[in-house]
Z-matrix of the N, CA and C atoms (Angstrom, degrees):
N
C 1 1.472
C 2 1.533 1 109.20
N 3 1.552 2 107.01 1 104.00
C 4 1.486 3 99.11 2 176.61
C 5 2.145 4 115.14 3 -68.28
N 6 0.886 5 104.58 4 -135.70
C 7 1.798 6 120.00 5 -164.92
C 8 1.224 7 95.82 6 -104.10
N 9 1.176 8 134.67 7 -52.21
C 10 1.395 9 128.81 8 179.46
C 11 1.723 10 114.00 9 -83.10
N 12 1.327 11 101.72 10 -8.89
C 13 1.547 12 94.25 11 152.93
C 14 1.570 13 121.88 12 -60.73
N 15 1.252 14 95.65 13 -56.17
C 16 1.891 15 108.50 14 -166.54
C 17 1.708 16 110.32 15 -73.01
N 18 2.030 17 119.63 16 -0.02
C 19 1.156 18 127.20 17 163.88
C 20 1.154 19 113.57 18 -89.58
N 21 1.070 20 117.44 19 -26.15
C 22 1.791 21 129.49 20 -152.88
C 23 1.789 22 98.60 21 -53.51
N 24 1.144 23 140.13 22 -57.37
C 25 1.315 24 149.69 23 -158.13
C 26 1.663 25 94.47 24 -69.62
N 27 1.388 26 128.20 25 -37.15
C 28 1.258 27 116.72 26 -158.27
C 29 1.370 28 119.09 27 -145.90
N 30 1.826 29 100.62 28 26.79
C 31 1.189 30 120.36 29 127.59
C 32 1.358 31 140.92 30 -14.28
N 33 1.101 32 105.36 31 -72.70
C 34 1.627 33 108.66 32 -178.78
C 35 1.321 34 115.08 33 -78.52
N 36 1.398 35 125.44 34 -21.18
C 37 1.196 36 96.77 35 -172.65
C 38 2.299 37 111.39 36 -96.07
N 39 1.028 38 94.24 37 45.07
C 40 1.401 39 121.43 38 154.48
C 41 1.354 40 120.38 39 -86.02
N 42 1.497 41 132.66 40 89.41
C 43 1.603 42 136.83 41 -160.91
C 44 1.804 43 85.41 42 -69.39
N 45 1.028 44 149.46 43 -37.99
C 46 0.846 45 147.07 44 -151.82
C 47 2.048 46 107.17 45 -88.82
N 48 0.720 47 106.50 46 0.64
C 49 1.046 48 121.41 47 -172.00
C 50 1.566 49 120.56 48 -107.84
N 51 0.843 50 104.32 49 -48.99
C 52 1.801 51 119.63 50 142.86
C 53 1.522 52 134.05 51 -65.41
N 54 1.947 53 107.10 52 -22.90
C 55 1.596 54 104.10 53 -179.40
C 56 1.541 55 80.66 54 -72.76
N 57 1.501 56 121.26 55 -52.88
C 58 1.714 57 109.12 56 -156.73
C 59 1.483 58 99.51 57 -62.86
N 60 1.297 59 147.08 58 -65.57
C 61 1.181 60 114.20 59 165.99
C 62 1.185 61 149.43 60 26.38
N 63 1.314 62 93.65 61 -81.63
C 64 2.018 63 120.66 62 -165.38
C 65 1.804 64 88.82 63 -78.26
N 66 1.639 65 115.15 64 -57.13
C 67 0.933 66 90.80 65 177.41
C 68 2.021 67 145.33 66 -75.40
N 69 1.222 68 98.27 67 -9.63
C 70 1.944 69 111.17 68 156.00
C 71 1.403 70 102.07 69 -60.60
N 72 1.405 71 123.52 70 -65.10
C 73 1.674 72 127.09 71 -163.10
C 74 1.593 73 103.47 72 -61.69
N 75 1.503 74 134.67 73 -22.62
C 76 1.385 75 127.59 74 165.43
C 77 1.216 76 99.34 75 -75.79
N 78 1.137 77 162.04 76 -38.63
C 79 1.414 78 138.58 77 -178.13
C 80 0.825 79 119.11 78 -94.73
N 81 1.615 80 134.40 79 -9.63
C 82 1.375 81 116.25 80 157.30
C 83 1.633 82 117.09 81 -64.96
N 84 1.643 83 106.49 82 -40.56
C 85 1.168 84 126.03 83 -176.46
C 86 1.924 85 86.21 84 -26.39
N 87 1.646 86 102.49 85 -67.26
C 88 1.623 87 93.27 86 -153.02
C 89 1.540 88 125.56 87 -92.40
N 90 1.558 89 99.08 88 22.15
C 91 1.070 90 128.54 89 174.78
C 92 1.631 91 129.36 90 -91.83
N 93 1.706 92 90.51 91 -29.74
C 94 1.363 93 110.46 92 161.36
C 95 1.696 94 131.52 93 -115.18
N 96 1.400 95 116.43 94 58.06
C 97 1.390 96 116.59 95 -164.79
C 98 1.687 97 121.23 96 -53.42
N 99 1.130 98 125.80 97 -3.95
C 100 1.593 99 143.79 98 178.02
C 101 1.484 100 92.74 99 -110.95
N 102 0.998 101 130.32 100 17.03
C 103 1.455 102 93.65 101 173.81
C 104 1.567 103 158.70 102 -107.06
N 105 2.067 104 70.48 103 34.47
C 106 1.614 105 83.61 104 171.20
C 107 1.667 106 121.29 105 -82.86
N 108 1.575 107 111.79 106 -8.14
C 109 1.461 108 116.76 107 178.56
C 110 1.602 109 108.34 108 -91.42
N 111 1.388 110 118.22 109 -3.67
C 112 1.327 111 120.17 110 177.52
C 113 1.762 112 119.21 111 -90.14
N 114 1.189 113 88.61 112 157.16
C 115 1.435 114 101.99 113 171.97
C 116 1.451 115 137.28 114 -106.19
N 117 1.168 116 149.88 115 110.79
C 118 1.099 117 147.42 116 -141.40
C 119 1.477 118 133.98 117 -122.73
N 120 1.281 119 136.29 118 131.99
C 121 1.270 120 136.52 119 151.19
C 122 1.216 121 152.43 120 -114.10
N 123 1.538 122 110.32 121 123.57
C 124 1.319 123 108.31 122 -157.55
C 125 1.497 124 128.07 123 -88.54
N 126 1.715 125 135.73 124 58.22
C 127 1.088 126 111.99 125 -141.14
C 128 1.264 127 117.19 126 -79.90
N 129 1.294 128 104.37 127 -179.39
C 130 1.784 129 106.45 128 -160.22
C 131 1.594 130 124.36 129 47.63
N 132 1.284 131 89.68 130 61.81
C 133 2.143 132 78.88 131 -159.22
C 134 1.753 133 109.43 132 -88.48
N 135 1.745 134 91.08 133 11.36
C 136 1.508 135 76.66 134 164.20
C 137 1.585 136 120.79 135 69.33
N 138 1.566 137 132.95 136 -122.54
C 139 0.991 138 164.90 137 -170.15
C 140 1.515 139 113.26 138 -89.32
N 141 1.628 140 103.54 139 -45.67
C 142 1.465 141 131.99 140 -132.64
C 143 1.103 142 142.41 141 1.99
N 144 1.685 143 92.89 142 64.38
C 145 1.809 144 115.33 143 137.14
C 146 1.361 145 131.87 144 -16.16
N 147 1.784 146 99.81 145 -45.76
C 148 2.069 147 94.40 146 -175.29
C 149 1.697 148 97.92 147 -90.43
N 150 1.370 149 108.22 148 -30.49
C 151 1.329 150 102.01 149 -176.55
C 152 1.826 151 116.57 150 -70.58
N 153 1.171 152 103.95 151 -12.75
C 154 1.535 153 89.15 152 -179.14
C 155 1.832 154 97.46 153 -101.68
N 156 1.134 155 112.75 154 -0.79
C 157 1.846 156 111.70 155 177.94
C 158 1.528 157 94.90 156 -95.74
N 159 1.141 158 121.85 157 -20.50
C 160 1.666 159 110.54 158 173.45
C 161 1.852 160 117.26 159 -104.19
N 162 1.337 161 98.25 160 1.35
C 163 1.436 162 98.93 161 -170.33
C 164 1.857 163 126.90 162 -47.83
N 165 1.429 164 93.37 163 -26.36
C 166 1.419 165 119.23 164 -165.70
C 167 1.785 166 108.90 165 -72.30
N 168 1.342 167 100.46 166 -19.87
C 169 1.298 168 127.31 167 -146.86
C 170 1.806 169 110.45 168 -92.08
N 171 1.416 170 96.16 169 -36.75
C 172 1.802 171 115.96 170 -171.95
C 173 1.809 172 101.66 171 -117.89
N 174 1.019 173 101.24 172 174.22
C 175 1.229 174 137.87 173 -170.02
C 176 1.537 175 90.47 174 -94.37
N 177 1.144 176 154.14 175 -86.31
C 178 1.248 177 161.03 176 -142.37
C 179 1.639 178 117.70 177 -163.71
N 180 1.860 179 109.32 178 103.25
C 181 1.622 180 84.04 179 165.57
C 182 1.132 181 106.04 180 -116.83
N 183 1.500 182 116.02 181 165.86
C 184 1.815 183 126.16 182 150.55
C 185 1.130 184 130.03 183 -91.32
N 186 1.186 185 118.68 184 113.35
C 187 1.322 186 126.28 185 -175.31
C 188 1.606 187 105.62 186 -80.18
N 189 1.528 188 115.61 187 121.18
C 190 1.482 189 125.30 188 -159.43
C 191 1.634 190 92.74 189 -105.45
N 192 1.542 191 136.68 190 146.55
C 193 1.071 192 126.39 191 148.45
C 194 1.623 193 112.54 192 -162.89
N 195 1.221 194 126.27 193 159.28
C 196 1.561 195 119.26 194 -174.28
C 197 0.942 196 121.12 195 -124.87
N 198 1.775 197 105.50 196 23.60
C 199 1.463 198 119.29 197 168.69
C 200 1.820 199 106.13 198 -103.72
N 201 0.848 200 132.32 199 154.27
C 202 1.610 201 130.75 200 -166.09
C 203 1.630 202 87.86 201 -88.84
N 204 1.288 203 108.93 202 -57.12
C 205 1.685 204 141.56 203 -164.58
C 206 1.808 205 95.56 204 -39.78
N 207 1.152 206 113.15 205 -48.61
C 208 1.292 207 122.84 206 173.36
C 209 1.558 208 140.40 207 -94.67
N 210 0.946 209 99.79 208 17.01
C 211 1.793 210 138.88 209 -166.35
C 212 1.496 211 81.72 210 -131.41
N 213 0.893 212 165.41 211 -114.38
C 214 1.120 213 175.24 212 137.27
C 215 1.893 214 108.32 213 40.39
N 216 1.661 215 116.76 214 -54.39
C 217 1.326 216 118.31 215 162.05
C 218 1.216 217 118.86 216 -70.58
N 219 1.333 218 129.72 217 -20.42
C 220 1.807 219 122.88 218 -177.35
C 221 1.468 220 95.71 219 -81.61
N 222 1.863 221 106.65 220 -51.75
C 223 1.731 222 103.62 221 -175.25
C 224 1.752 223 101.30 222 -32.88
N 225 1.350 224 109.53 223 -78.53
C 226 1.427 225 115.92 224 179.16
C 227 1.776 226 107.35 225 -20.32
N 228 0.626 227 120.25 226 -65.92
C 229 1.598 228 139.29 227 -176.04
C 230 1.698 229 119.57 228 -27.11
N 231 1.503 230 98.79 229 -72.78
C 232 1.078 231 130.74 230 139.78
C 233 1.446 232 136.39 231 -20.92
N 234 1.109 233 115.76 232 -70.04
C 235 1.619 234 132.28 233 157.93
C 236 1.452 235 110.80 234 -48.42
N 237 0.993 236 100.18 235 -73.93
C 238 1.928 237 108.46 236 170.03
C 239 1.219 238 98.58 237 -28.47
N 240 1.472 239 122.59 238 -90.18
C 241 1.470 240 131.01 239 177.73
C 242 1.366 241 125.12 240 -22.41
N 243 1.135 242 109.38 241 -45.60
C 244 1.804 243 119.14 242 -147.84
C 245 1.101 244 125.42 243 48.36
N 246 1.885 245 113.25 244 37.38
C 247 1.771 246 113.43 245 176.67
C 248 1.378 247 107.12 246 -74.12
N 249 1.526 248 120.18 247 93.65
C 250 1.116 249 140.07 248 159.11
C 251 1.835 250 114.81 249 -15.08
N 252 1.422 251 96.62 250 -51.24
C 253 1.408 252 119.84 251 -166.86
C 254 1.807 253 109.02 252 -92.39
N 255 1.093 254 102.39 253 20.75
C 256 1.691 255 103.35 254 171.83
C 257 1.665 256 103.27 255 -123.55
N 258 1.325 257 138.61 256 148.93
C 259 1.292 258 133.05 257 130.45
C 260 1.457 259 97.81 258 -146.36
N 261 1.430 260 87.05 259 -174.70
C 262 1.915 261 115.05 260 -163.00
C 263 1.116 262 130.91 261 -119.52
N 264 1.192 263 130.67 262 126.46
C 265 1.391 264 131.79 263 -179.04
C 266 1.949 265 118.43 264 -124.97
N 267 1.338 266 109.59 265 117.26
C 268 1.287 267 114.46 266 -176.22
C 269 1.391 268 109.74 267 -114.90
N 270 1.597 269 101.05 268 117.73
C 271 1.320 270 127.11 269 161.05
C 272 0.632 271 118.73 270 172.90
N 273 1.560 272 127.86 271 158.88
C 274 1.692 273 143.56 272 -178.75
C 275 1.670 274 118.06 273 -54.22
N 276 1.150 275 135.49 274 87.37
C 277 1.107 276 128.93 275 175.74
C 278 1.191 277 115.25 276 -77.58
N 279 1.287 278 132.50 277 -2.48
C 280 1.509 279 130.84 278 149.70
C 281 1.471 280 129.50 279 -64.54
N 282 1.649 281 110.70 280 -19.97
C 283 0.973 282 116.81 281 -179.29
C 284 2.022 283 105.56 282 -124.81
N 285 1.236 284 104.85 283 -27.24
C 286 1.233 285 99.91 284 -159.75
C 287 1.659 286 104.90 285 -112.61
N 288 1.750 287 127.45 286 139.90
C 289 1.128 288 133.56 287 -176.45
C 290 1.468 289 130.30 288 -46.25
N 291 1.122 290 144.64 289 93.66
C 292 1.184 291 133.96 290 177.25
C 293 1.739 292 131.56 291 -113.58
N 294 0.945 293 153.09 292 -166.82
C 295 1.533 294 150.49 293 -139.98
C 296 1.309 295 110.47 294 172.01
N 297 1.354 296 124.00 295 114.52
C 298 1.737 297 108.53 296 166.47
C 299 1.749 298 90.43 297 -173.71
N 300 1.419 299 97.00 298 -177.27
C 301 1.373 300 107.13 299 -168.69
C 302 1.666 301 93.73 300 -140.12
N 303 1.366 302 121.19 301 128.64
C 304 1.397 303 134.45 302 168.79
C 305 1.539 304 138.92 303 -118.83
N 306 0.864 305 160.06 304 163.04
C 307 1.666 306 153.63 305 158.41
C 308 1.677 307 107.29 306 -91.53
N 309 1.227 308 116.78 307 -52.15
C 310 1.416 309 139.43 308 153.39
C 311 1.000 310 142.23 309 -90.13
N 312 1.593 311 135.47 310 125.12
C 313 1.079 312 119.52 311 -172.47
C 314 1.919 313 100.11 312 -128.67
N 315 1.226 314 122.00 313 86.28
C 316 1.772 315 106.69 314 -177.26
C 317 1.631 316 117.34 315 -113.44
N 318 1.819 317 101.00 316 150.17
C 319 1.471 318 93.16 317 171.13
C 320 0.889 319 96.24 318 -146.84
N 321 2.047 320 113.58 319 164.49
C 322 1.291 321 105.42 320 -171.92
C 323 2.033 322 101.32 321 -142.14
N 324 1.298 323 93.65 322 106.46
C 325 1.759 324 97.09 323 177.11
C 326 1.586 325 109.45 324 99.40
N 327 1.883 326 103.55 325 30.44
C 328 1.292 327 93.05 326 -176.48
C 329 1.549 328 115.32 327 -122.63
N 330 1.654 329 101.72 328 -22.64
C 331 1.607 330 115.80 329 163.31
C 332 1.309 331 110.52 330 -35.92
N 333 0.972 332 130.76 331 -62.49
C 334 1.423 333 125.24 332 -150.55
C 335 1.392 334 118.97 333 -65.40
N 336 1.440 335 109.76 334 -22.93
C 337 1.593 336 131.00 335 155.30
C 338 1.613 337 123.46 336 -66.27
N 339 1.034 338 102.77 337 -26.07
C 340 1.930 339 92.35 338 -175.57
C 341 1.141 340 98.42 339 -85.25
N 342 1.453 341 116.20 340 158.47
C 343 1.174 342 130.21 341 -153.11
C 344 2.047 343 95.23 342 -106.39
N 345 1.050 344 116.55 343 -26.31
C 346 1.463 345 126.26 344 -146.05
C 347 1.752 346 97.34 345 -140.25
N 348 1.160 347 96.05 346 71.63
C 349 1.706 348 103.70 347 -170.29
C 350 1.727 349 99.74 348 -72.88
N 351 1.298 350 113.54 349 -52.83
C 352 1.460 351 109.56 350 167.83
C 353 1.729 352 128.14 351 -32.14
N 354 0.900 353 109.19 352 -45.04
C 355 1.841 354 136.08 353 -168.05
C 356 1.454 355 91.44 354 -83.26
N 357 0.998 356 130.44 355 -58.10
C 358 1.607 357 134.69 356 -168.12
C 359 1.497 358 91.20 357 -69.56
N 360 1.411 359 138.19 358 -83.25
C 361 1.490 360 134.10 359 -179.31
C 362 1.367 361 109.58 360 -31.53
N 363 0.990 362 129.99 361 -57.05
C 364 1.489 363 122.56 362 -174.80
C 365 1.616 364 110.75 363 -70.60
N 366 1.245 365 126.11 364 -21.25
C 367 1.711 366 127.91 365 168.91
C 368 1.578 367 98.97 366 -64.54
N 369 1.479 368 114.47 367 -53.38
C 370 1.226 369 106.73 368 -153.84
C 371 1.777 370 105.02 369 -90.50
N 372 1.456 371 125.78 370 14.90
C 373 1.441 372 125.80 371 173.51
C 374 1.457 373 89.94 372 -117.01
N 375 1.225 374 136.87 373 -2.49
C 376 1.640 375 135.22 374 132.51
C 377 1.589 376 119.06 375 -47.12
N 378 1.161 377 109.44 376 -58.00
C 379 1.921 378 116.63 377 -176.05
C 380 1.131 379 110.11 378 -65.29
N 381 1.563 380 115.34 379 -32.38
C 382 1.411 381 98.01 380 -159.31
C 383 1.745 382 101.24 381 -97.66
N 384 1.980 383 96.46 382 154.61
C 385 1.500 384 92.28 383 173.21
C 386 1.255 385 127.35 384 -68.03
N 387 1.378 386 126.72 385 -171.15
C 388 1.394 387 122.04 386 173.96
C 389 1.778 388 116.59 387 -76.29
N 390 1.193 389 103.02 388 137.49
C 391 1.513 390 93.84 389 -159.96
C 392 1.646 391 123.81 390 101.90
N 393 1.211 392 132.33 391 -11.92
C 394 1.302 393 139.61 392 -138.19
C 395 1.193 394 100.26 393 -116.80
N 396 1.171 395 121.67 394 145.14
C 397 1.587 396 145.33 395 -173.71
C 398 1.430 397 120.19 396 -66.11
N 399 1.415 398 165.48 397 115.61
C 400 1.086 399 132.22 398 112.74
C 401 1.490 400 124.38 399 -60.05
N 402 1.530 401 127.60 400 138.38
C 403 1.780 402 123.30 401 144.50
C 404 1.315 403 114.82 402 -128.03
N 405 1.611 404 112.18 403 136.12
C 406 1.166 405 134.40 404 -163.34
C 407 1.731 406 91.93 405 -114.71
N 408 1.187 407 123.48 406 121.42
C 409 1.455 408 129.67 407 135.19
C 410 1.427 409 125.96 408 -97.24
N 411 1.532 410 111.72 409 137.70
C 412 0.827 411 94.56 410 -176.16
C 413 1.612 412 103.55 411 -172.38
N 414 1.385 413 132.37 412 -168.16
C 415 1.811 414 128.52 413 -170.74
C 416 1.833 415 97.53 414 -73.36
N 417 1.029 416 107.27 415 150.65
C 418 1.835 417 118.34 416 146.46
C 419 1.534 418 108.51 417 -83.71
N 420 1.161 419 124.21 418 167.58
C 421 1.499 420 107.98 419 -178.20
C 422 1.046 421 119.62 420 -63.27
N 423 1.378 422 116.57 421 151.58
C 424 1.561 423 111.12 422 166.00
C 425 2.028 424 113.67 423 -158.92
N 426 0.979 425 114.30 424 131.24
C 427 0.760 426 141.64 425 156.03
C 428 2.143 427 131.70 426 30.91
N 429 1.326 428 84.20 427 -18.85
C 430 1.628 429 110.43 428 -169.27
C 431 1.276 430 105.57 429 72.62
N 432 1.146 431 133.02 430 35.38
C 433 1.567 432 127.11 431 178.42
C 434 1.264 433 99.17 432 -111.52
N 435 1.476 434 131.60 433 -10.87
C 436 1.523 435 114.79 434 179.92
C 437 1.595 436 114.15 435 -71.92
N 438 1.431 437 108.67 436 -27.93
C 439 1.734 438 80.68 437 -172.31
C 440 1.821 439 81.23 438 -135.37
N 441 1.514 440 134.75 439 39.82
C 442 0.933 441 110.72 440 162.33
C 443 1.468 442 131.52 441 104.16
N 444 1.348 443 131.67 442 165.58
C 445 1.226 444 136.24 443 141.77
C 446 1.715 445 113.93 444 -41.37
N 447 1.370 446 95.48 445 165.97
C 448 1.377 447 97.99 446 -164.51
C 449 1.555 448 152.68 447 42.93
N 450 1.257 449 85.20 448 12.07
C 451 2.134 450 107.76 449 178.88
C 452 0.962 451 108.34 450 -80.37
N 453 1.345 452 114.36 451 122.71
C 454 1.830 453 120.44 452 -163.69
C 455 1.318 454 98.63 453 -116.35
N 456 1.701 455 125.39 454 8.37
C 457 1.262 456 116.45 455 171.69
C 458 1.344 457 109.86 456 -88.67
N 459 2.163 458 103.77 457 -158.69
C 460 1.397 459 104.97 458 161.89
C 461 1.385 460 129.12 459 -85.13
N 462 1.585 461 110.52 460 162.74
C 463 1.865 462 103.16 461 -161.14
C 464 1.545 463 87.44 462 -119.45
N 465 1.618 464 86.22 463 70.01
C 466 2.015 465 92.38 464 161.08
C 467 1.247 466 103.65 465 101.58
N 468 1.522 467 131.07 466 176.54
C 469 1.799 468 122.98 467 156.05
C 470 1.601 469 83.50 468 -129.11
N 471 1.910 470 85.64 469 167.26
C 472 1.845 471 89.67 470 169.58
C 473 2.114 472 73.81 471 -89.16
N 474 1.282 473 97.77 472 -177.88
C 475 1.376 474 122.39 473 -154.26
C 476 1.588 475 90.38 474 -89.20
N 477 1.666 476 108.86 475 -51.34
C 478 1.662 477 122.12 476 -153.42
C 479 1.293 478 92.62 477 -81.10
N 480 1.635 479 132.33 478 -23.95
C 481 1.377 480 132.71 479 159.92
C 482 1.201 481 135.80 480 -46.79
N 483 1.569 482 115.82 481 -38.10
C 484 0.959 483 131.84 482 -159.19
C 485 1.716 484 90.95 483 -106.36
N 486 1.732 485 126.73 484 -35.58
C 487 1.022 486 90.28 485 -173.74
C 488 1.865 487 119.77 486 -86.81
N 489 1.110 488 110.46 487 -15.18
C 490 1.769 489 119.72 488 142.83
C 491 1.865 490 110.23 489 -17.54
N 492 1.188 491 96.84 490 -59.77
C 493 1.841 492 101.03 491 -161.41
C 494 1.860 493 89.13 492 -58.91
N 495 1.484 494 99.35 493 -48.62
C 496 1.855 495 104.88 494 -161.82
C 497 1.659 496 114.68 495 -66.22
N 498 1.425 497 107.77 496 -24.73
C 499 1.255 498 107.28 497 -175.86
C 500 2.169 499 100.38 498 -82.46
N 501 1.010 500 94.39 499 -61.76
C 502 1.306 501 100.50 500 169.26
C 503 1.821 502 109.79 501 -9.78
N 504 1.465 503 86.38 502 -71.68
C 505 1.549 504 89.25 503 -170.94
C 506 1.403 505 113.09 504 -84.59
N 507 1.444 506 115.00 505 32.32
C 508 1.534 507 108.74 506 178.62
C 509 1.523 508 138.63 507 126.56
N 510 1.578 509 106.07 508 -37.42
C 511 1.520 510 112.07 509 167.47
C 512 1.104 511 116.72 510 -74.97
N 513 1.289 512 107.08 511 177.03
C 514 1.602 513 119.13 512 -158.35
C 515 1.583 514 81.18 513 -159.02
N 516 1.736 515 100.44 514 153.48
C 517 1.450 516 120.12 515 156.64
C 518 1.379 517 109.91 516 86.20
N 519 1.693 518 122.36 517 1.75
C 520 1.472 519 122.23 518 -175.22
C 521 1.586 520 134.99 519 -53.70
N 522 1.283 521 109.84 520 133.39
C 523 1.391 522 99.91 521 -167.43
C 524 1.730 523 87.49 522 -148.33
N 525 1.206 524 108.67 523 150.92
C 526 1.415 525 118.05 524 154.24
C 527 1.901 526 124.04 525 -153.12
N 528 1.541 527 91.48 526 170.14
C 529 1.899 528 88.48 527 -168.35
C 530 1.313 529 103.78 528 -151.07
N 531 1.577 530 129.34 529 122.95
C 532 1.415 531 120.13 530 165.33
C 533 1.397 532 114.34 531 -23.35
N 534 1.470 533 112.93 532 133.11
C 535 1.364 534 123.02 533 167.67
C 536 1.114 535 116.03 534 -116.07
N 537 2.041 536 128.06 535 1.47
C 538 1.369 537 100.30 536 -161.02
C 539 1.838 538 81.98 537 167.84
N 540 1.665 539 106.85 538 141.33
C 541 1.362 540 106.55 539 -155.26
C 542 1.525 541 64.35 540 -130.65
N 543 1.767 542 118.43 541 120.94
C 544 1.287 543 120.44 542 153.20
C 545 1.890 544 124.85 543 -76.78
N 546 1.416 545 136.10 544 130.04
C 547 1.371 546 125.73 545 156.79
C 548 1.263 547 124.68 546 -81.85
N 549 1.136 548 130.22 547 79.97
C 550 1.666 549 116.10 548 175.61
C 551 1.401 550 116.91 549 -123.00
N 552 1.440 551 99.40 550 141.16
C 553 1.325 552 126.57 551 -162.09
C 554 1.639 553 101.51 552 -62.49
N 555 1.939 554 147.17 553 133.08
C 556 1.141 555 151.03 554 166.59
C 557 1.471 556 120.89 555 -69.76
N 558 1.242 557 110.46 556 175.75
C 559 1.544 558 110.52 557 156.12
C 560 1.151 559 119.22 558 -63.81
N 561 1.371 560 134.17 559 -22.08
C 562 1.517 561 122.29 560 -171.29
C 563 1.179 562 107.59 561 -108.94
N 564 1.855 563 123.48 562 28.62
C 565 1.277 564 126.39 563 -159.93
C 566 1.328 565 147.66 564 24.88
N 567 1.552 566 100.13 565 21.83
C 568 1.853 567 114.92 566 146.25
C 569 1.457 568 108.60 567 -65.59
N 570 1.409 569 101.69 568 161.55
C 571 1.386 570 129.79 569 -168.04
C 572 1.515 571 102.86 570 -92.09
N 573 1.030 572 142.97 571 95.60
C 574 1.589 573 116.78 572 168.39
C 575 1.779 574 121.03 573 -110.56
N 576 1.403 575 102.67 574 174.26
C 577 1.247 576 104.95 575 -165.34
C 578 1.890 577 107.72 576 -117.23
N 579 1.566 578 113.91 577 137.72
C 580 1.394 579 89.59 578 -150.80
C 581 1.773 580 85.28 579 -154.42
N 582 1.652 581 105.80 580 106.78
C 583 1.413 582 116.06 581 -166.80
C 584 1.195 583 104.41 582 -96.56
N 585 1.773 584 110.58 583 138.27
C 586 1.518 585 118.80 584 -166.73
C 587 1.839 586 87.32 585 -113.56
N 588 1.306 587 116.46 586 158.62
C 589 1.672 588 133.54 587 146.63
C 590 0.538 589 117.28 588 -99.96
N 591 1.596 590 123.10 589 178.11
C 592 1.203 591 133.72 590 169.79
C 593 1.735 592 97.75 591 -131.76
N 594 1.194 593 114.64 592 117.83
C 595 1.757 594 110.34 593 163.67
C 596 1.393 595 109.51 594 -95.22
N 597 1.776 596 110.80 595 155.97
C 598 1.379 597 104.87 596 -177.58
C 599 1.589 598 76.95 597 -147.67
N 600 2.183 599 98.12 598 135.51
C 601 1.926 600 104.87 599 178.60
C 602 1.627 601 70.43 600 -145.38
N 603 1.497 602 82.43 601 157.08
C 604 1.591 603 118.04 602 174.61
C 605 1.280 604 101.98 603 -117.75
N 606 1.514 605 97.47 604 144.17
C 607 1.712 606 107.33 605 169.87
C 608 1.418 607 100.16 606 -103.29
């Protein structure tokens, strides 16, 4: 049971977790004006919070994740719903083989965790069609105070860094813009303030 197993149940009831949400799913919203003929993927979807605020929006997404724990709360989700136009797929795409074809590909709060940002960009300018979207939300740098001691990921990207890595491997047209000023409380119970983007490159 990884970490996002033992969140998965109590996930949502984080209000903060849903404002960022609503606010990623409005700018893709106007980022993607066709995108009810598109197809979509959401990786790391977590819960999928953005995927059920954009559901209305696409043709079909997949909700990607490599926690069971959270594959497990959207299934729920889903079912409840009967969004025809959502299903799920669990497994490690960092480690494990996959195949698909997309118009979109977005995530939000999951970069900073993969270990192999190179390898992942170049899979996902594989999936997508010609023409097709990636958006990445995600931290600006900061500090290692967002999630602590012991975080063996990355602590944020600069923006112009990251869009270097994307063009490199292929996109074109990159742009990104704060979408969303997180508050969360630290270990030493200061308040801090902790601004996410959103980048959007075309292949």
């Amino acid at each position: 049971m990884n970490e996002f197993d033992k969140k998965a149940p109590e996930w949502d009831m984080n209000p903060l977790h849903l404002e960022r949400s609503k606010a990623i799913a409005n700018l893709l919203i106007t980022a993607t004006p066709q995108g009810q003929q598109m197809k979509a993927l959401d990786f790391g979807a977590g819960s999928g919070l953005l995927s059920l605020l954009l559901r209305g929006h696409f043709e079909e997404i997949t909700l990607m994740d490599s926690s069971e724990g959270m594959i497990n709360v959207s299934n729920e989700k889903i079912a409840e719903g009967k969004f025809e136009n959502l299903k799920t797929v669990h497994i490690n795409l960092e480690k494990d083989a996959f195949t698909a074809n997309y118009d979109l590909i977005f995530s939000q709060m999951v970069f900073h965790h993969v270990e192999d940002i190179d390898g992942l960009v170049e899979k996902f300018h594989t999936f997508l069609n010609p023409g097709g979207l990636l958006a990445i939300a995600d931290l600006y740098p900061e500090d290692g105070s967002f999630h602590g001691d012991g975080f063996t990921g990355h602590l944020g990207f600069d923006p112009q860094e990251l869009s270097t890595k994307l063009s490199v491997h292929g996109f074109r047209n990159i742009s990104y813009m704060e979408c969303f000023v997180m508050k969360k409380v630290i270990e030493n119970g200061e308040t801090k303030e902790y601004p996410v983007f959103l980048m959007l490159a075309f292949k």
